[in-house]
N, C-alpha and C positions, 0 to 999 in steps of 0.2 A: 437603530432603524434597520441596519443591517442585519439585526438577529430577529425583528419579525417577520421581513421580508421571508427569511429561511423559514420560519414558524407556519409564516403562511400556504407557502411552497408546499409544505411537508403534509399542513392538515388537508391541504388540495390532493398531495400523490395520493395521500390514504383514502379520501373521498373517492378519488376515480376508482383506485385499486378495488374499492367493496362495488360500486356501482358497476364496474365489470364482470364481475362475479355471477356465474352462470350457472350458480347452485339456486337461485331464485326462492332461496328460502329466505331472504332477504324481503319478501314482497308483504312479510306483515301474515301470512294465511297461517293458521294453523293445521296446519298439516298433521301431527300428532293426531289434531281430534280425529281427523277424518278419516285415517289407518285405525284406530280405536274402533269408530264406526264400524268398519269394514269386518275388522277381524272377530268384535264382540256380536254384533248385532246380526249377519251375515253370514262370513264364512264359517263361522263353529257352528253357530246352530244349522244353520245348511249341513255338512258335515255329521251332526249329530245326527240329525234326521235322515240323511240316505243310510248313513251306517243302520238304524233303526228298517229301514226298506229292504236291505240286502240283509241283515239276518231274519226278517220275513221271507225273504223271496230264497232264502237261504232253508228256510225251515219246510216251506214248501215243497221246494227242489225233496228232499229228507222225504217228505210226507209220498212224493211220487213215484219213488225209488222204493219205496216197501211197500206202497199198493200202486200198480202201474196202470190207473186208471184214466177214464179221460175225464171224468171229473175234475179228479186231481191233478191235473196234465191242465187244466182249465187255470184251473186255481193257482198255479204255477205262473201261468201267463199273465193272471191278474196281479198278482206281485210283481212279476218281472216290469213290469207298467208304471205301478208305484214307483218303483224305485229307479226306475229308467226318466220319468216325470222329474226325480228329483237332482239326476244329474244335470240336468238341464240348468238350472242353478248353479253348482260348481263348477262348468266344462270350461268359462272363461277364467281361471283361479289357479294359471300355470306358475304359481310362485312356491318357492320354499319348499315343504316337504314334500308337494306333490311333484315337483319340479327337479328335487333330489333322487326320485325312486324312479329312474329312467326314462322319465316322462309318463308316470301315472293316466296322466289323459289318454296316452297311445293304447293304453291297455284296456281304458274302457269303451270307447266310442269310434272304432275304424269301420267306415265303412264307403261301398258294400264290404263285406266281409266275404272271404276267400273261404268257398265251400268247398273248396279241393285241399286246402291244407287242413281243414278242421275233419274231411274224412279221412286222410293219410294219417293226422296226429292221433284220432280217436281210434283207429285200429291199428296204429302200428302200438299204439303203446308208447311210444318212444319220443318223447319229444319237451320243449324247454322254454316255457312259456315267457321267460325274460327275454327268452331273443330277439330282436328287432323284426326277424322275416315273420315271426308268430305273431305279430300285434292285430295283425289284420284277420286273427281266426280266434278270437276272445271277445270277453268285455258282452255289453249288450247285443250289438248287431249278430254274434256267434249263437250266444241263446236263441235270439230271433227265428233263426236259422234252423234251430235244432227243435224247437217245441212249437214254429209256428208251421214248417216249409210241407210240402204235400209230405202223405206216409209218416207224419210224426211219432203217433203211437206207434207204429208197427216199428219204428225204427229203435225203440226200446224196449221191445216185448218178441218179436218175431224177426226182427234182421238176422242175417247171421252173426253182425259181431253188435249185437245189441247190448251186451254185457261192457264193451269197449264204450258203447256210446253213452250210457249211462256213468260211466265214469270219468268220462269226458267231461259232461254236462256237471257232475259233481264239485270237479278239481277249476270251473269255470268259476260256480259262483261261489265256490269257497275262495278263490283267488282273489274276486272283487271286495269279497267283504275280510278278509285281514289286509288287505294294501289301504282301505279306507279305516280301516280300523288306527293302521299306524300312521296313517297322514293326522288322521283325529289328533292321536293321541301327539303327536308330533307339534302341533297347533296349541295343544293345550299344556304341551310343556313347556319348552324353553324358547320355542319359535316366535309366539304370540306376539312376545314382550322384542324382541330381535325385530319383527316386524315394522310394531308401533313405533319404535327408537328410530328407524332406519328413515329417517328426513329426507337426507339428503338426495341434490337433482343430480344424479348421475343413472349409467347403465343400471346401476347393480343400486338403487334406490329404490323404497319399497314402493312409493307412489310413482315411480318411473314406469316402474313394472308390474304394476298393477294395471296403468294405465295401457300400457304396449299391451296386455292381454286380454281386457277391456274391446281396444279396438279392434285387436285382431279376430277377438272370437266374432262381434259383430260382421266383421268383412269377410272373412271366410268358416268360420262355424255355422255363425247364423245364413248371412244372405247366399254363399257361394255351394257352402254342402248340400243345405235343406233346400237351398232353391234354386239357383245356378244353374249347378249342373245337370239336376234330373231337367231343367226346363233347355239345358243346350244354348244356356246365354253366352258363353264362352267357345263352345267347338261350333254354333252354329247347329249343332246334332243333340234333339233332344236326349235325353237317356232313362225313362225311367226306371230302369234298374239300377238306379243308383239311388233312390229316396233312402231316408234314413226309414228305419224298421221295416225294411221292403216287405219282408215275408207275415207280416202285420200291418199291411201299409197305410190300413184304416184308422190307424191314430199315427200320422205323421203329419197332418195339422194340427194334433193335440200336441204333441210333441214339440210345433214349430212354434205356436202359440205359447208355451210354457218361456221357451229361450228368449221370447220378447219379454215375457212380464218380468223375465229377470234381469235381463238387461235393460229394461227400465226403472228395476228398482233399485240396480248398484247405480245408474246414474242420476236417480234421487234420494238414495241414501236411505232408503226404507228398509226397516229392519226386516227379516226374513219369517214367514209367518207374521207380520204385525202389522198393524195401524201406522205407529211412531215412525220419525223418520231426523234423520240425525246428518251429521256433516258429509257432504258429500261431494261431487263432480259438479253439480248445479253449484250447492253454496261456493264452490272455488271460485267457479269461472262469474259469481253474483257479484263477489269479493271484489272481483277482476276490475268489475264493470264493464263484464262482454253479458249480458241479459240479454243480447239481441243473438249467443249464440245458444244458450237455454230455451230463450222460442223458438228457435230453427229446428232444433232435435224435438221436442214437445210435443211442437206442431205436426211433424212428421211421423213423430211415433202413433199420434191418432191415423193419420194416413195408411202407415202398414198395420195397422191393427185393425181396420177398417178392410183394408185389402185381403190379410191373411183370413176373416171371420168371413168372408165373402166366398172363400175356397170352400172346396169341398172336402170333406175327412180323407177323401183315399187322394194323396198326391202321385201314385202312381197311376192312376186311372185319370186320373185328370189331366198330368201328359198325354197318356194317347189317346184323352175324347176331344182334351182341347187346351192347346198347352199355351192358350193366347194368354188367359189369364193368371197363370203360371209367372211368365215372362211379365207380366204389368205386375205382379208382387215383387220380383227382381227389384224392376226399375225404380217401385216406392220405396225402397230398402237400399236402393243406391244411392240416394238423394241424401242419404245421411253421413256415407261413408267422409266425404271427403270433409262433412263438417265437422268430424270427429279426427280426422288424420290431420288433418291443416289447421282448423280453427281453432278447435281445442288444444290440441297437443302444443301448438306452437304457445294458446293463451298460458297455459301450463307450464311452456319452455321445457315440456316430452321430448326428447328427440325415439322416433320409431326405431325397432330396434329388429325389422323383418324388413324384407323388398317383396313386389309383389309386380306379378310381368302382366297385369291386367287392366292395367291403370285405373284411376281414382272412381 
């Protein structure tokens, strides 16, 4: 009697021991598929396809630099677009190789971009584009700057140091397209499979930190950068000189609009480019049986989609004609934060891995 008593005892500690276990891989999901998802269906082909944009907008660039015309100076800007469209896709996708190369995201997409260090760097010659203080005179918003801002032609044909500025513009978008070249190719080699493998619920888990980047690009990529700030939800003071592609600013609802369709396609698992649609954020939290937090997000993505189509193309003009409706795209964009920080991530058992002094 005495030895089942113990028997019993022990098959109980072991029972509590796994049911404490706050690795939540325990929960039956298949997690595997849903990283599989993500990296096959998603981030490479994403990936493949901007690399595809940047050595267009890359050949371009080439094409404007031996005939410095504004045709060609046009046709420039129509690449730079493309391929600016398709970072929008990747921007939430801070893991792994893009995450090893000092934060690859800092290098494509800071903005406003810092038109005083991109004139200092382009005529001095001298300067180090890995360094942290440069992140904010690179990447897209830099270009922007350089082939959209007043005097752009003259500023490579007739400046004084226009020979400087043209080589500026060169070593920009050859910069973007070999760092996306290596993250690619980083993806497609030993990364992928390290990915898929990586289950487990902790910091440094691959669905942890997918998910931590996930929400974060929503709350501050998508609602706070594109909309926030230029609308002054935050200081109280609108800004529009802060819109993303300021010196272009007539596609900065094209732009904002793209970062929603993708962040509604990684949280229904739709393949990139495609119809199909595979394991995802929905099926987890389906699994869950939280579906009442799949209609919250759903519902509301028709809301700011609905909101965002309502804008008008120039969102910097739209701060200073009328920045009310600015501020109600915020607010429908806000409505989802916290079901994504709190509801999801806890159904998930995410713990976040940012703070943020703005509250939910």
């Amino acid at each position: 009697m005495k030895k089942f008593i113990i028997l019993i005892l022990a098959i109980g500690f072991a029972v509590s021991c796994g049911s404490s276990d706050d690795s939540n891989e325990g929960d039956g999901y298949n997690r595997t598929a849903l990283l599989t998802n993500i990296a096959d269906n998603y981030i490479i082909p994403a990936l493949q396809d901007l690399e595809t944009k940047l050595t267009a907008m890359n050949t371009a660039k080439t094409n404007f630099v031996s005939d410095k015309t504004q045709s060609n100076l046009d046709a420039l800007s129509v690449a730079w677009l493309d391929a600016y469209k398709i970072w929008q896709a990747l921007e939430m996708f801070d893991v792994g190789p893009g995450e090893a190369l000092n934060k690859y995201l800092y290098f494509m997409n800071v903005y406003p971009t810092n038109t005083s260090d991109i004139q200092a760097a382009a005529t001095s010659g001298d300067y180090d584009l890995s360094m942290s203080s440069l992140h904010d005179a690179q990447g897209f918003p830099a270009i922007d700057y350089l082939i959209h801002s007043d005097n752009a032609l003259e500023r490579f044909t007739t400046d004084a140091n226009a020979d400087d500025y043209v080589a500026y513009l060169s070593v920009l978008t050859e910069r973007m397209k070999t760092l996306t070249t290596q993250v690619l190719s980083d993806w497609q080699g030993t990364y992928r499979d390290e990915y898929v493998a990586n289950t487990e619920s902790s910091a440094t888990g691959a669905l942890d930190k997918t998910v931590n980047d996930f929400i974060y690009f929503y709350e501050k990529g998508f609602r706070t950068n594109k909309i926030g700030i230029p609308a002054g939800s935050f200081s109280g003071n609108p800004a529009a000189e802060k819109v993303e592609a300021l010196y272009k600013s007539d596609v900065s609802k094209t732009l904002a609009i793209e970062a929603l369709h993708a962040i509604e396609d990684v949280f229904e698992g739709k393949a990139y480019n495609g119809s199909t649609t595979g394991e995802s954020f929905k099926t987890y939290l389906t699994f869950l049986n939280r579906s009442d937090i799949t209609s919250a997000v759903e519902e509301n993505f028709v809301k700011v989609s609905n909101t965002l189509n309502g804008l008008p193309e120039n969102f910097y003009q739209q701060v200073l004609d009328d920045n009310t409706v600015m501020s109600e795209a915020f607010d429908a964009i806000q409505t989802t934060v916290a079901t994504f920080k709190v509801d999801m991530a806890n159904a998930m058992n995410v713990g976040l891995d940012y703070q943020d002094a703005d509250g939910d």
